[in-house]
BAKE-215658 format. One record per residue (C-alpha): x, y, z. Coordinates in steps of 0.1 Angstrom, whole numbers, plus 2048, in hexadecimal, padded with zeros to 3 digits. Layout:
<pts>
XYZ ...
</pts>
This chain:
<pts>
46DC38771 460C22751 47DC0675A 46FC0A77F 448C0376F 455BE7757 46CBD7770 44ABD3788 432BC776A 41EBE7770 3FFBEC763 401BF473F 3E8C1273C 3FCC23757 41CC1A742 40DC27728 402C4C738 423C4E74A 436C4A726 41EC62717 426C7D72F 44AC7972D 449C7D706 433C9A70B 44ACAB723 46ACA670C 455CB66EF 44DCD2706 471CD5712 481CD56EC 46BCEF6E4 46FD04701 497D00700 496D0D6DA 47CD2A6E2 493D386FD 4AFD396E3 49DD486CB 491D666E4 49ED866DC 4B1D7D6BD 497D8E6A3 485DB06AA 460DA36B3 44DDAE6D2 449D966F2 425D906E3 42FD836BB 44CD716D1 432D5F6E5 419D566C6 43BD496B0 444D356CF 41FD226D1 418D1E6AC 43DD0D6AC 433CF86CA 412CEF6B2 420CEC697 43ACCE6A7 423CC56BB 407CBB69A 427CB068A 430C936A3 40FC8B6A4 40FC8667F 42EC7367C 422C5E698 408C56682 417C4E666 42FC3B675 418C25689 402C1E669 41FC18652 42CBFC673 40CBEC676 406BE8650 42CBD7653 425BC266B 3FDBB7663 40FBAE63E 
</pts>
């Protein structure tokens, strides 16, 4: 779909969402895939299982942001030099 939107010279805020969304949805996927193989593998209740599997999505999800961040900073610091 983003070769389709760059192959037509789309408009780049829509570019922009649509690429957005797709990263989010992988991150969302990643940490769904490892949740379900960490179910029933240690002796906590549906309900501890549930809060361990959001504070992990946080906690990957703040950390992505983060080394976004950093990473974008640390590029445009490069390439202002």
């Amino acid at each position: 779909m983003l070769a389709v939107f760059k192959e037509m010279d789309a408009d780049v805020n829509l570019y922009a969402i649509i690429f957005g969304e797709s990263i989010f949805n992988d991150a969302i996927g990643i940490v769904m895939y490892e949740t379900v193989l960490k179910i029933g593998t240690n002796d906590m209740t549906f309900s501890e299982e549930l809060l361990a599997s959001i504070a992990e999505f946080f906690i990957i999800f703040t950390g992505s942001i983060v080394i976004g961040a950093i990473a974008a900073l640390f590029i445009s610091w490069v390439l202002k030099r």
